[in-house]
C-alpha positions as CSV (number, residue, x, y, z in Angstrom):
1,X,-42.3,31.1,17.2
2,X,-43.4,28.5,15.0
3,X,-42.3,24.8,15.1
4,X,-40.0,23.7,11.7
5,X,-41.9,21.4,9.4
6,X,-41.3,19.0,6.9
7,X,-41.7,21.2,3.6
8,X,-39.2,24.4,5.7
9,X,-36.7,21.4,6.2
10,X,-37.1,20.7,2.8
11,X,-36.6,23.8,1.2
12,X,-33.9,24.9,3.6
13,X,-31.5,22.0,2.9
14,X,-29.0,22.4,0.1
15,X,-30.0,19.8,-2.9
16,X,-26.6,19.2,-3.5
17,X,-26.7,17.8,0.6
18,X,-28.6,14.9,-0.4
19,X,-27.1,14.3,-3.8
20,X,-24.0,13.3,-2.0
21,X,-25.7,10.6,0.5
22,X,-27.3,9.0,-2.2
23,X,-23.7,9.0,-3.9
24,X,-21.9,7.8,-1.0
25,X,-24.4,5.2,-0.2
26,X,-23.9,4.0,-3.5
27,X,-20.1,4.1,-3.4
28,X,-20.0,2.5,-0.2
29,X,-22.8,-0.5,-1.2
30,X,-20.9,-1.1,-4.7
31,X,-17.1,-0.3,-5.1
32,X,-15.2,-2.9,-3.3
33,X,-17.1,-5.5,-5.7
34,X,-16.1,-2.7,-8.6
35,X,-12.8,-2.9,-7.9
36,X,-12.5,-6.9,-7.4
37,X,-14.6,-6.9,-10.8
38,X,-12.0,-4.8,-12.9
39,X,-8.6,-6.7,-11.4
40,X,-10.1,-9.9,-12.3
41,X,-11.2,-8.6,-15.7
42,X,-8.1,-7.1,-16.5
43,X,-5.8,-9.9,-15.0
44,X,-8.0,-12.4,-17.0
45,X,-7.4,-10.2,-20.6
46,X,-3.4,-10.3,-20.5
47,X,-1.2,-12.7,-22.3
48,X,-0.2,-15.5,-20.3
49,X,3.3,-14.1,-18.0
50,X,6.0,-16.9,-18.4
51,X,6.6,-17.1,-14.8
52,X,3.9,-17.5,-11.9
53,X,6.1,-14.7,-10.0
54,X,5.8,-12.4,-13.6
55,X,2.2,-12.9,-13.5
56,X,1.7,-11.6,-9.4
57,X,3.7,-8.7,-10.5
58,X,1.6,-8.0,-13.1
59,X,-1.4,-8.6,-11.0
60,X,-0.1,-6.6,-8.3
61,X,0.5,-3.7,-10.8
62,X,-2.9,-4.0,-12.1
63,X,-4.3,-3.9,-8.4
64,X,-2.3,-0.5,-7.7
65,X,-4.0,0.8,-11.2
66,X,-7.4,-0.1,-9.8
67,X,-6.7,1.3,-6.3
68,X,-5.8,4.2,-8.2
69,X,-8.8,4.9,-10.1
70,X,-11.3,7.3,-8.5
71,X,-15.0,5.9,-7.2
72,X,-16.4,7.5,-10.1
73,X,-14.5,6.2,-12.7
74,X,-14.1,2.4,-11.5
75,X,-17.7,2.4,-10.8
76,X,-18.6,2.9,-14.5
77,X,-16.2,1.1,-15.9
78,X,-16.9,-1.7,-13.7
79,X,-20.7,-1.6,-14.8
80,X,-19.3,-1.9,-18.5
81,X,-17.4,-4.2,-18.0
82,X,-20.4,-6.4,-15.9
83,X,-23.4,-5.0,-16.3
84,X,-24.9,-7.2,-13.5
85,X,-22.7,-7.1,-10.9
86,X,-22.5,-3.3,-10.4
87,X,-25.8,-1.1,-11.3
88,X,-25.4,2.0,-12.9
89,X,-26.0,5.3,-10.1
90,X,-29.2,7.0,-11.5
91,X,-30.6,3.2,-12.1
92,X,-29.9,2.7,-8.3
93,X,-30.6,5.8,-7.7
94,X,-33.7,6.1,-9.3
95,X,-35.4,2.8,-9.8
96,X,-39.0,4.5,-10.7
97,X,-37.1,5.9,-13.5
98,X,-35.7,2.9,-15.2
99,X,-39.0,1.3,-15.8
């Protein structure tokens, strides 16, 4: 019986495996900042409410929207939106690649 390697570990671990730690790492590092960046973006774009007590509504609707958004998609919106406060996945992913 041989001892495992490196390179069997390698090619006997599903791709997709690590894919998905690098993805969740990232999710986990950036989207509470995403999701503070978009409320305060969108609350900051609507009209003015007449009413403080309109405007936490609103604000409290715009929260739920957020909330509701998956990882994915508040991520890259949230890069859009700020292009230095979140980094876009394969740059973080793959900073050799940006250069």
């Amino acid at each position: 019986m041989y001892p495992l390697t490196s390179r069997d570990l390698w090619f006997s671990t599903d791709p997709r495996e690590s894919d998905d730690a690098v993805w969740e790492a990232f999710s986990d590092r950036n989207a509470d900042a995403a999701c503070r960046l978009l409320v305060d973006h969108l609350t900051e774009t609507l009209p003015a409410s007449p009413t403080p007590r309109d405007r936490a509504a609103v604000v409290a609707q715009v929260r739920a929207l957020v909330d509701g958004l998956d990882g994915e998609t508040a991520l890259a919106w949230a890069h859009e939106v700020a292009l230095d406060a979140v980094p876009d996945f394969e740059t973080w992913a793959h900073p050799e690649r940006a250069a």
